[in-house]
N, C-alpha and C positions, 0 to 999 in steps of 0.2 A: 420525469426523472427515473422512476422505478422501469420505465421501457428501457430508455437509452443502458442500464445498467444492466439489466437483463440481457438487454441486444451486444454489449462488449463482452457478456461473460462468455456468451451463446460462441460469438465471434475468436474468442481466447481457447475456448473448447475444442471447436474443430480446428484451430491453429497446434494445438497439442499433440490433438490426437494423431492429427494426419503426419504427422513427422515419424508415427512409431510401424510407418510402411513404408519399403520400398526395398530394392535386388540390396543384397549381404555384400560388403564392401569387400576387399581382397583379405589375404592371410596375411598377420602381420610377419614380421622376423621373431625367429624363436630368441628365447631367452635364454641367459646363463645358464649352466646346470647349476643347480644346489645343491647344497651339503649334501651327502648320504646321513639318514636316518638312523635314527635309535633300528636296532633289530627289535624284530615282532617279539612279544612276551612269549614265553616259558611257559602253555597253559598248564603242564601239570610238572609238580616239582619234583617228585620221588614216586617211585614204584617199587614195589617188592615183590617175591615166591617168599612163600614160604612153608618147613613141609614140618609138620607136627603126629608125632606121637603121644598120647593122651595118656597119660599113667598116673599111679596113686607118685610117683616118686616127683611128679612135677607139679604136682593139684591139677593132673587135666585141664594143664594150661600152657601155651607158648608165652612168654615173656620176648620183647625183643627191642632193642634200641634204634632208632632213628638215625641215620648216619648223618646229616644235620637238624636241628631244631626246627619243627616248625613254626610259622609264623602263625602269630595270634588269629583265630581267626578262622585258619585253614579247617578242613573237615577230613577225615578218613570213608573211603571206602572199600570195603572187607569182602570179595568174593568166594565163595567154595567150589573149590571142583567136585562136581557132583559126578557119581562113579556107579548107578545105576542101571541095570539092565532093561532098564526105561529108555537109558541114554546109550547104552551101546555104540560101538562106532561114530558119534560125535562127540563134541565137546561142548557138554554145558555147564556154565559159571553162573552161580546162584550168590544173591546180594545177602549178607549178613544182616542182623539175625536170620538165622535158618532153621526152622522147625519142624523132628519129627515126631510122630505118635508111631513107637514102638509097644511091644508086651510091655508092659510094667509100669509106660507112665509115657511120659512126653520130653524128647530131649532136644535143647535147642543152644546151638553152637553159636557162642556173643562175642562180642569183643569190647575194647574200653581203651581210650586211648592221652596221653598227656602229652604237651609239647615233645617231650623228648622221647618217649616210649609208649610201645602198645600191648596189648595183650586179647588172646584169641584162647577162647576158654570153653568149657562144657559147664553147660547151666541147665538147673534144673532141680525135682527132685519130686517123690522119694525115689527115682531110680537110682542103684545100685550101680557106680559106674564104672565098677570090677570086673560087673558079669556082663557089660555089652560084646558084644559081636566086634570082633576084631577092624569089621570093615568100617565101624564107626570112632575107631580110636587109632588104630594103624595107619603112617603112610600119609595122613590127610593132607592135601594139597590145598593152599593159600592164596590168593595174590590181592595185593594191597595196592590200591591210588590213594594219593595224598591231592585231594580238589582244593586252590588257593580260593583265598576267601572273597574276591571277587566275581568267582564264577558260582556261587552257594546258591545266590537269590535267581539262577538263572533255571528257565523250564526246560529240565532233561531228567529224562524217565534211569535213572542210575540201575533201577532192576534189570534192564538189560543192557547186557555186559557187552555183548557184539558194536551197538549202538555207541554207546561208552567209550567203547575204547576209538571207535570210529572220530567222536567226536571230537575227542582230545588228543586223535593223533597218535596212537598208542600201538607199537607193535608186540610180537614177541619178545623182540627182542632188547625190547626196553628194561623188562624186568629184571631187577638183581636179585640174585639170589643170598637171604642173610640166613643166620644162624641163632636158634633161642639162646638169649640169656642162663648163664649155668648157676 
């Protein structure tokens, strides 16, 4: 009994198999079109310039508002245009915090941000940040991405800005230009 059952499985086996060969039948007829689609997501919601003078009259700080709220969740990214005669003739954009060791101490450019508003500040101390060099308080150039919080958990190097902005699609000319808080 244990043959014959063996011998029908044996026989069911290659009756299986052998059905899963032979020449690909013709093309059938196409189908209906469907629906058109949701459009692709919005990976990045806001962008900003923004150009900050550092003074005792602001607390060497830009204040600024969000021109919608964002969503719970969302993250900020803060780059500095870096103005260095390192960098000369190109353009290099450095990820917030940014830290330098000057005479006097170490100064490092932060920022802090809530649904609604951010701020882009000079941190630090005991320097004195009366007596810095103009080139560190004058003029300073900004630009802000707002990353939705879907894309947080995802592997990209955000310290490079070229990459960054490649990633997410980002031109020039995306950025708005806003104005601090008075």
């Amino acid at each position: 009994m244990k043959n014959i059952n063996s011998l029908i499985l044996a026989l069911f086996g290659l009756f299986v198999f052998q059905a899963c060969e032979g020449p690909e039948g013709p093309q059938g007829v196409p189908g209906a079109q469907g629906d058109q689609g949701t459009p692709g997501v919005n990976i990045v919601g806001q962008t900003f310039e923004v150009e900050i003078d550092f003074t005792s009259t602001n607390n060497y700080a830009g204040n600024f508002d969000f021109t919608e709220p964002l969503v719970d969740g969302d993250a900020l990214l803060v780059y500095m245009l870096e103005q260095s005669p390192a960098t000369e003739g190109r353009v290099a954009w450095r990820l917030l915090p940014q830290t330098f060791y000057i005479d006097g101490g170490i100064l490092v450019y932060n920022f802090d941000y809530t649904v609604d508003d951010f701020s882009i500040f000079l941190d630090n101390s005991p320097i004195e940040f009366s007596t810095l060099d103009s080139y560190y308080t004058t003029g300073v150039l900004f630009r802000v991405v707002v990353v939705p919080s879907d894309l947080i958990g995802a592997r990209v190097d955000y310290t490079d800005y070229e990459g960054t902005m490649k990633l997410l699609n980002i031109s020039e000319d995306d950025f708005e230009r806003i104005e601090s808080k008075k």
